[in-house]
N, C-alpha and C positions, 0 to 999 in steps of 0.2 A: 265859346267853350261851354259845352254841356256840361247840366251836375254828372253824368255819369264818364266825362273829359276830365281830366283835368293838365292842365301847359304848365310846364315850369322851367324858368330861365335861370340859369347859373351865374352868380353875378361875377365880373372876369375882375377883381382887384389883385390877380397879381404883381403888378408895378406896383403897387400899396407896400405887400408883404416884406420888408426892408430889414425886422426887426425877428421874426421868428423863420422866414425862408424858410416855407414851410414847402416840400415836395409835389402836395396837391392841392388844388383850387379851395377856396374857403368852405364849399358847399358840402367841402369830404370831413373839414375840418370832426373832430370828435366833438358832442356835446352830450355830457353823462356818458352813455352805455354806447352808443353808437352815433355815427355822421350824420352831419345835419339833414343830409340830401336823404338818407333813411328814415327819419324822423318825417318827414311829409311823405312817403311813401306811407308809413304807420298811415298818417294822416289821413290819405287818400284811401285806405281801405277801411278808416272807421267810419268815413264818410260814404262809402256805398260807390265810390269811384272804380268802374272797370277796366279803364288805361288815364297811363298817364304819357305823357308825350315830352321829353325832356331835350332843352337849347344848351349849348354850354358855346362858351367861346375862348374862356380859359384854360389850358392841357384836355381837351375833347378826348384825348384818347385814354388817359388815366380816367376819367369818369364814363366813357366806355367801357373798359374793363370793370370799372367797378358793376355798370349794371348788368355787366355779363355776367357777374356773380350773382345780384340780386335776383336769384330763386324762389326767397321764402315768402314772399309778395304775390298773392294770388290774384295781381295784375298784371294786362299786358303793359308793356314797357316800352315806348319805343324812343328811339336817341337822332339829335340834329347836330351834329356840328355847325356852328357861326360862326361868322367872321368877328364879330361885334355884339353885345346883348339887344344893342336896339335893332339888330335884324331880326328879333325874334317877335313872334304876335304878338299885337297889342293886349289881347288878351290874356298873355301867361302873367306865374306870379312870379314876383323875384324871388330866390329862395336865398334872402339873407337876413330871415329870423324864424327864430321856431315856430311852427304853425299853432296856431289860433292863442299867443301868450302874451301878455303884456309885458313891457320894460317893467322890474324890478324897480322899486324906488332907490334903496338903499345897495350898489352896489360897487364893482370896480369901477375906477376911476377913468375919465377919459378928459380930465383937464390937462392938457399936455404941457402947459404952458407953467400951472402953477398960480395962474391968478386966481382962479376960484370962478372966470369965466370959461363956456365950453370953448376950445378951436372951432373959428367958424363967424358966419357973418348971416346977416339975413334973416328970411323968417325960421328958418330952424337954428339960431342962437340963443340958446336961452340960459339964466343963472344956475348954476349948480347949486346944491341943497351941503353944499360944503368942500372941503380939501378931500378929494379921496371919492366923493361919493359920484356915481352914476346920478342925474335929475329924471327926475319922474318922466315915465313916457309921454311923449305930444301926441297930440291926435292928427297934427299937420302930418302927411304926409306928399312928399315931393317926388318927379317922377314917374317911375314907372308904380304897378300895381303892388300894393303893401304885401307883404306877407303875414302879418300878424294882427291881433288886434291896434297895438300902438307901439309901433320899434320905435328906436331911437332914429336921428338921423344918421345919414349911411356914415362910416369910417371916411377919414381922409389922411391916416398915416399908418403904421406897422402897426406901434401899439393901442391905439385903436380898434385894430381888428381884432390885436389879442383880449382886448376890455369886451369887446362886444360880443366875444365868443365864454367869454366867464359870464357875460352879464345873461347870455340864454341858459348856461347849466346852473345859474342861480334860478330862475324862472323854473326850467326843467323840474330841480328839486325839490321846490316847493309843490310844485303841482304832484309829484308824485308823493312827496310826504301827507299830501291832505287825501289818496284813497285809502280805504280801510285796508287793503292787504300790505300796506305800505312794507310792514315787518317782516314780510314774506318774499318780499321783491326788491329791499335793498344790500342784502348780503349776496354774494354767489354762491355757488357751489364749490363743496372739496376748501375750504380758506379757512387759515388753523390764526383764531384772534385768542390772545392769552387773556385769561380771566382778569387780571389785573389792569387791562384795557377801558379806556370809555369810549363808548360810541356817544357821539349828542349828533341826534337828529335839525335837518336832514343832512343824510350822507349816501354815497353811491360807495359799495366795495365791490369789484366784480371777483370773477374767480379764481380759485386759485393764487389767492392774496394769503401772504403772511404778515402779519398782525405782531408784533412785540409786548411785554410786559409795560407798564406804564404808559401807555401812549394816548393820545388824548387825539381822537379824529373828531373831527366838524366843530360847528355848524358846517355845512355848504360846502363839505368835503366830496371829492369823487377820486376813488384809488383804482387804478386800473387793473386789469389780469393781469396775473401772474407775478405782480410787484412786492416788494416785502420792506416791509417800515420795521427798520430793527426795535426798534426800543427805546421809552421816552421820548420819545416825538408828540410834536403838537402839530396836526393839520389841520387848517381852517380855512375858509374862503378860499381854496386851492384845486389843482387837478395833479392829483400825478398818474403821468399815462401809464401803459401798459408795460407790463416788465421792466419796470425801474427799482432800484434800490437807493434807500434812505437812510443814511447811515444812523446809528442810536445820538440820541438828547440833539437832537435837530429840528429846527422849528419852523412853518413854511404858512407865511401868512401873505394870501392873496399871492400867490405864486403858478407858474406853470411850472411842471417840471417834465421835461421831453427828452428822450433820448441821451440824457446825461445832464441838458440844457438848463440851466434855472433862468426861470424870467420874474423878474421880481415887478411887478405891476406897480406897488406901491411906490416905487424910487424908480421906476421905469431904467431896471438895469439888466443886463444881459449877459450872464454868466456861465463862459464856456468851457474856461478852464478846471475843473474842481477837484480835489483828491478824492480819489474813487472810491475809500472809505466815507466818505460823504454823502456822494452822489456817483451813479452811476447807470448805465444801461444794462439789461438781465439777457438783451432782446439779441437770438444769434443771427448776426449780420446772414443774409442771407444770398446764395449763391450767383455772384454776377455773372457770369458766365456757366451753361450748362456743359456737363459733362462729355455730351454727343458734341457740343460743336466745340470742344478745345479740340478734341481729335481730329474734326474737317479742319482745323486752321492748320493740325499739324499736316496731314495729307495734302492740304494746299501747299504748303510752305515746300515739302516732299519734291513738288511736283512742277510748282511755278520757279524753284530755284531761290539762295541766297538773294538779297537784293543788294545792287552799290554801295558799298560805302557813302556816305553824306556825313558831314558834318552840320547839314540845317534842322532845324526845328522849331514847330509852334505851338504856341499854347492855344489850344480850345475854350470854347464858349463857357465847358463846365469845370475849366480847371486845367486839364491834361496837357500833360506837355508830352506832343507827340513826334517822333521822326519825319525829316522829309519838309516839302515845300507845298502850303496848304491847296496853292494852284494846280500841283503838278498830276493830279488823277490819279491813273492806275498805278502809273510807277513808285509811289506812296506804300501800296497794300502789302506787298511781299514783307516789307519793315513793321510795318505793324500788326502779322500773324504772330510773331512771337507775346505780342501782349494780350492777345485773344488762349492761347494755353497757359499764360501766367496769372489768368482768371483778372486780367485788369482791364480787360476793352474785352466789350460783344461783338460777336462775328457780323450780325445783321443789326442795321438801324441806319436813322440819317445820316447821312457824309458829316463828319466834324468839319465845322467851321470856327474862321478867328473873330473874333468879336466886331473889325471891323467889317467882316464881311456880312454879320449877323445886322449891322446896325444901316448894312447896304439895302434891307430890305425892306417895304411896305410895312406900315405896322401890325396890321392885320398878320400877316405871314410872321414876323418878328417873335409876336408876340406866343403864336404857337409854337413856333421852333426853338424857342429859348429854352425848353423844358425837356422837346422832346428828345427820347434815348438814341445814343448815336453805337455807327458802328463802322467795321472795313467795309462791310458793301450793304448798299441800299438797292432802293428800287429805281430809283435815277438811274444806277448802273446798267439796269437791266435796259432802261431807255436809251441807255447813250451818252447819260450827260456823268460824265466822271469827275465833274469838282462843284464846289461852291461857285468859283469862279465862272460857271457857265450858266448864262441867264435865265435858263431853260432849267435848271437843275432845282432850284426852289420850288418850281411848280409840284413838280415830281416830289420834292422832301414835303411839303404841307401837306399833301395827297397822304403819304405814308402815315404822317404824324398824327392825322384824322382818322384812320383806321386801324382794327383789330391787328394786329401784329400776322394772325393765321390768313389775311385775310391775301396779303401781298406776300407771304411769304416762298410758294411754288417759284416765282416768278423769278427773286430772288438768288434763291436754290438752284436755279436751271440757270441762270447766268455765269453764276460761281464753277457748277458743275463742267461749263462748256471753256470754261477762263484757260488762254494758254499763258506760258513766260514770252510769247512775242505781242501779246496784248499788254504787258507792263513798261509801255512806253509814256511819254510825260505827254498828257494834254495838250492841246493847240492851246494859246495864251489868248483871252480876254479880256478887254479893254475895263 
């Protein structure tokens, strides 16, 4: 790796992620204003770096798309899917701390356990500085190449990764609190805070924030766009993401708050249910299915005919409980166009599969396909292989699940396009 190079490996802990099930890999995770993985891009370009070269082995394709967006980086970029992070060079860096920061002394807590010792054994076991508090960074680092000046040792449960993801926007905010434009750079834009308000630095508001009477934000606060903290609120040592609402005289110490979600760090509790004068989401769920293809599923449905009557069905890997017999292939699809115009299933993506059939596979593959979006037809189809059950057909689903969506998509397209009602016959059966 040249200084004007720079490798970065994505580190794959989602079997960790148990406790926030968070959609994308850690490296997307938000810290302060934006994801971590953008934060070393920052990095890379204050460093004089002209490309950077990015591994991922966790959801590849969701951090593909992400850099397909990453524009405003006046480097090149370019992306590997892996199998594993240890296939990546030896020389990239992990990207599971903020670049060039050290571990915070005094922060969120990662003694799981409650003794006042960290989780863990070996030379990175070491006392905590009390109940509650993160211990001063080590200089041991184990492994692959540090990302920071001195992180902590890696996570090795859910909330862990949510302690270690607070403990960099406490870092984050410090370091941005000690440049001089700091007053210029920690409010957004268009955010209506009521004069009877205290700000106590540091804190991060982004845009488009409303602000209540009496409320009392930071230390070590960061409130997302477009969110609004009614009134009489304390936030401290917290994050509330983007477009969330906080109901008034509600008080959020060392808290996440995501999409409705509260994660209380301090009691390591996980609160999903809330009264939505409370807590709640701003954010409009966003369209699962497009407009153009509920119309292709209806002209399919048009064209391929009613399907059988069945009285089977199974549930999917992400929940769904779908029509039909997960082995049985095409004879499946014509039942499930109806869910593709009720905006509840995507026309294109992986074949759904049942969990045992998910847990039938290599873990490498396993572990990509557990995330990735599914749909009535894939690119397997277009191969030939019309189910999970057919051995051949995972090759084809990893393949998809590693690339851009436009990328497979003709091929797709022209399978469906050519689909008669004498092709929706049940697959040959699979041992």
């Amino acid at each position: 790796m040249s200084a004007e190079h720079l490798e970065l490996v994505l580190p794959d802990w989602c079997e960790m992620d148990t406790v926030r099930r968070s959609p994308v890999p850690f490296a997307l995770w938000t810290i302060g204003d934006q994801c971590l993985l953008h934060h070393w891009l920052d990095h890379a370009v204050n460093q004089g770096v002209s490309s950077v070269h990015v591994f991922a082995a966790d959801r590849p394709a969701v951090v593909r798309r992400l850099l397909d967006e990453s524009s405003l980086w006046p480097v090149k970029i370019d992306f590997t899917a892996i199998a594993t992070t240890a296939a990546a060079p030896a020389t990239a860096i992990h990207v599971d701390w903020l670049p060039g920061a050290a571990a915070p002394p005094n922060t969120v807590c990662l003694d799981i356990a409650g003794t006042g010792q960290e989780k863990g054994g070996g030379q990175n076991a070491r006392a905590t500085d009390g109940p509650g508090i993160l211990p001063a960074a080590s200089n041991i680092i184990t492994g692959a190449k540090s990302t920071g000046l001195a992180a902590p040792p890696a996570p090795t449960n859910g909330w862990e990764l949510i302690a270690r993801a607070a403990a960099m926007e406490q870092a984050w905010l410090e370091r941005m609190a000690a440049a001089p434009d700091y007053h210029l750079v920690s409010i957004g834009y268009s955010c209506k805070i009521h004069p009877a308000a205290t700000l106590i630095a540091p804190y991060f508001i982004g845009d488009n924030v409303f602000i209540g009477p009496g409320c009392e934000i930071g230390p070590y606060a960061v409130i997302g766009s477009g969110s609004m903290i009614a009134g009489a609120n304390c936030v401290a040592h917290s994050h509330v993401a983007a477009d969330s609402f906080l109901g008034p005289v509600t008080a959020l110490d060392h808290c996440l708050l995501d999409h409705g979600i509260l994660f209380n760090l301090k009691h390591q509790v996980r609160l999903d249910q809330i009264e939505s004068h409370l807590v709640a989401s701003l954010d409009k769920p966003a369209c699962l299915v497009p407009l153009k293809d509920r119309l292709c599923a209806v002209l399919l449905y048009l064209r391929l005919g009613a399907p059988a009557a069945s009285t089977r069905s199974f549930v999917t890997i992400d929940g769904r409980t779908l029509p039909g017999d997960p082995a049985a292939g095409l004879s499946n699809r014509a039942a499930w166009l109806p869910l593709v115009w009720q905006g509840k299933l995507p026309l294109y993506g992986v074949l759904p599969r049942t969990t045992e059939q998910l847990d039938g596979l290599v873990g490498d593959w396993r572990d990509v396909l557990r995330h990735a979006p599914i749909g009535v037809f894939s690119y397997a189809d277009s191969q030939g292989c019309h189910t999970p059950a057919d051995p051949e057909e995972a090759v084809h689903a990893v393949y998809q699940a590693t690339l851009p969506a436009a990328a497979l998509s003709a091929a797709i397209v022209h399978f469906t396009r050519s689909l008669k009602a004498a092709d929706l016959t049940p697959s040959p059966r699979f041992p």
